[in-house]
C-alpha positions as CSV (number, residue, x, y, z in Angstrom):
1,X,-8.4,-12.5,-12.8
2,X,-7.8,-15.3,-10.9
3,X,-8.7,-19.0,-11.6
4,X,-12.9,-20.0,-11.5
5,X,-13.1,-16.6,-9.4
6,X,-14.3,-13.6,-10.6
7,X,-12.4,-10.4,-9.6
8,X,-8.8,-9.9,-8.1
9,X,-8.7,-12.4,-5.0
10,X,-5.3,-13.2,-3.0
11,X,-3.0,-9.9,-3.9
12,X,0.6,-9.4,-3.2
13,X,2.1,-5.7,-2.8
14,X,5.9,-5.5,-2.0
15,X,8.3,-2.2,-1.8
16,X,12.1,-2.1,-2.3
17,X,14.5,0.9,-1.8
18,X,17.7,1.5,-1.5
19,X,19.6,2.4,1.5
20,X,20.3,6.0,2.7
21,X,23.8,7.0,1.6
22,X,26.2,6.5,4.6
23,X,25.6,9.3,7.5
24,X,22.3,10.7,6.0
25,X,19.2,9.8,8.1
26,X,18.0,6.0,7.4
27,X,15.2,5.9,4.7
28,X,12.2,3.7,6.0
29,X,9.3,3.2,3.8
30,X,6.1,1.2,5.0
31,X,3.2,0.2,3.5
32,X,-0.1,0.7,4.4
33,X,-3.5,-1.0,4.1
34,X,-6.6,1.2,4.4
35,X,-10.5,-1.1,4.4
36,X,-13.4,1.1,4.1
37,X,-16.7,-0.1,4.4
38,X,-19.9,0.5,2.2
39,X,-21.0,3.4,4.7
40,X,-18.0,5.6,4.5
41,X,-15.6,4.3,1.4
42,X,-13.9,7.7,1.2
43,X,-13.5,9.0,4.3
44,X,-12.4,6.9,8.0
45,X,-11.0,3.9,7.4
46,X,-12.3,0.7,9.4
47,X,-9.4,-1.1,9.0
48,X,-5.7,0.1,9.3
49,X,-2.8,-2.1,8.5
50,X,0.5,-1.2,8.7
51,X,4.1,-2.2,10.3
52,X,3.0,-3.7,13.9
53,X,-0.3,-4.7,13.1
54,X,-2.8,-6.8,11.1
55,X,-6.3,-6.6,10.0
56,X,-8.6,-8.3,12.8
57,X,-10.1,-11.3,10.6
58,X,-6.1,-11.8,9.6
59,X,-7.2,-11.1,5.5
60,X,-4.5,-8.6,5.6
61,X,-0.7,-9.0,7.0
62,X,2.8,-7.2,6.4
63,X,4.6,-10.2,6.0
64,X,8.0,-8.7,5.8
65,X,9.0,-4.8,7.2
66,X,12.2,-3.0,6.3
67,X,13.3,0.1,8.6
68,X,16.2,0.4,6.2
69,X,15.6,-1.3,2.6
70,X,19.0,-3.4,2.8
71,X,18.7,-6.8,1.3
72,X,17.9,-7.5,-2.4
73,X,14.8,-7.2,-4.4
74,X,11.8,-6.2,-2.7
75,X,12.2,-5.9,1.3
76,X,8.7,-5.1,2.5
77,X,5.7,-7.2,1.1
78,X,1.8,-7.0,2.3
79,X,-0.6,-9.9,1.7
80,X,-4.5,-8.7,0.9
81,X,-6.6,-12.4,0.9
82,X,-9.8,-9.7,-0.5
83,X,-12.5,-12.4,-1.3
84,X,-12.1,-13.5,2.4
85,X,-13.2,-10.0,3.5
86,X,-16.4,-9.6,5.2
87,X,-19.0,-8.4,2.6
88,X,-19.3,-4.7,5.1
89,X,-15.8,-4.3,3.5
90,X,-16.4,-2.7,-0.4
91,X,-12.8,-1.0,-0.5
92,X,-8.9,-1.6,-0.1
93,X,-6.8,1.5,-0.2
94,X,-2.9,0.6,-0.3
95,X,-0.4,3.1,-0.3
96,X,3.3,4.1,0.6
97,X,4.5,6.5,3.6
98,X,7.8,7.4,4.6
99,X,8.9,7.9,8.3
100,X,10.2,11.4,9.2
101,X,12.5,10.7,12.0
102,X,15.8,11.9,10.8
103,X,14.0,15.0,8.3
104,X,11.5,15.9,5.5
105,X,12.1,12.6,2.9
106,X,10.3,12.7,-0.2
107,X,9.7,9.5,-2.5
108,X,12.1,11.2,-5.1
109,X,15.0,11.0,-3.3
110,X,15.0,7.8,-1.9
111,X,17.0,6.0,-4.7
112,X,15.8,2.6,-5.7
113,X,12.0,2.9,-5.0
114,X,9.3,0.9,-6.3
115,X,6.2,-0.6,-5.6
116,X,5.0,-3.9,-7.6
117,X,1.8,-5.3,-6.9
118,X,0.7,-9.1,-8.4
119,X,-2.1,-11.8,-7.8
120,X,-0.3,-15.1,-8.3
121,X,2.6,-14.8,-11.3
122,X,0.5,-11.8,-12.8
123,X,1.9,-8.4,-12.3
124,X,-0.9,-5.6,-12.3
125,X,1.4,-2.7,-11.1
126,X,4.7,-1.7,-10.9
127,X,5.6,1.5,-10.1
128,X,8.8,3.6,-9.0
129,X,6.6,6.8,-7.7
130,X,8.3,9.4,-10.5
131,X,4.8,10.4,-10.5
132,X,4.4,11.9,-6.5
133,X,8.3,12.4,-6.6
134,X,7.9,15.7,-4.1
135,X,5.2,13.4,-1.7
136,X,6.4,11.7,1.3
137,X,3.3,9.8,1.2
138,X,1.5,8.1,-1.8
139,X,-1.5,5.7,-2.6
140,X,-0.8,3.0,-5.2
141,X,-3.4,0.7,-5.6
142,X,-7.4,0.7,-4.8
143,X,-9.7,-2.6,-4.7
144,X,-13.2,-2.2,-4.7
145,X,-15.7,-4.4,-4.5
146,X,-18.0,-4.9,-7.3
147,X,-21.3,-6.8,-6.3
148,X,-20.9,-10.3,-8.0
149,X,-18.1,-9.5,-10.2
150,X,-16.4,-9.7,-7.0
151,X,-12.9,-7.2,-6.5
152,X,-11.5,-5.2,-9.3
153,X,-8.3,-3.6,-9.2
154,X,-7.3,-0.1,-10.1
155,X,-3.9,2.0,-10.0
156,X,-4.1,4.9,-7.7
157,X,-1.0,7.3,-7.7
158,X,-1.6,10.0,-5.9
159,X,0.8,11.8,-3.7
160,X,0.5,13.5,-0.2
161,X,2.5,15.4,2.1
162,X,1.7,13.9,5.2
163,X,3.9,12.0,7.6
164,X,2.7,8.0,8.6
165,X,0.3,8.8,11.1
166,X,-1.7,11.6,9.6
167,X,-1.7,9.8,6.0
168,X,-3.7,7.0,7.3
169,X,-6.7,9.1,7.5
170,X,-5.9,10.6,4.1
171,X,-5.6,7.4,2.0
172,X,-10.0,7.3,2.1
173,X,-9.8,11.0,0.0
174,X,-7.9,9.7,-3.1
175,X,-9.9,9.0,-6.3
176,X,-8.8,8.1,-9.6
């Protein structure tokens, strides 16, 4: 909880991997941010955040992307400002893909991986995906907005085989 507010409010989602070994194809993970509104909150998303882009209104960025995971700690981190989100928006699906440039990359064999999402200093999630090892795609976390009790957060693991562009429209379809 945060503060006066009720619900989750400002959330922080960051990803860390290690490098591909040298001469095997570079391992790029990228989060992805999927907003559904009250109309459709399984199925199309409204919203699609990812590397490149940021939610219209600006209540969702990638503040850091990693094509390789080289540096220390967490390399990629997404910022979800969720009680500045128009009141249309009742969900928040955020999840993990890997690009399939060089091959077939599943979250198990990327060594290193995790996923650790927080609201301030409090950690709600931390995650290394041993759960969807054999996906090369995976939501992690769900929002939803609860009429006056304002966002609650829920773990979502759930693993798909699905490159980047076709997961987007997948992330909608996973339920606890």
């Amino acid at each position: 909880m945060s503060g006066l507010n009720k619900g989750v409010g400002k959330i922080e989602v960051a990803l860390k991997w290690d490098p591909a070994p040298s001469g095997a194809p570079v391992h790029d993970l990228d989060l992805v941010a999927a907003v559904y509104t009250a109309e459709d909150p399984h199925g199309t998303p409204a919203q699609l955040v990812h590397f490149g882009s940021r939610s219209p209104d600006g209540t969702i960025l990638l503040n850091r992307d990693s094509r390789t995971g080289q540096g220390f700690g967490f390399d990629e981190v997404m910022t979800l400002e969720l009680d500045r989100l128009a009141p249309r928006y009742v969900r928040v699906v955020v999840g993990v893909a890997i690009q399939q440039g060089g091959g077939r990359i599943v979250l198990g064999s990327v060594a290193g991986s995790a996923v650790r999402v927080s609201e301030g200093y409090t950690e709600l999630l931390t995650d290394d995906f041993a759960a969807v090892s054999g996906a090369t795609a995976a939501t992690v976390a769900e929002f939803t907005r609860n009429g006056a009790e304002g966002w609650t957060f829920r773990p979502l693991s759930r693993g798909f085989d699905a490159d980047p562009e076709s997961f987007g429209s997948l992330m909608g379809s996973a339920r606890p």
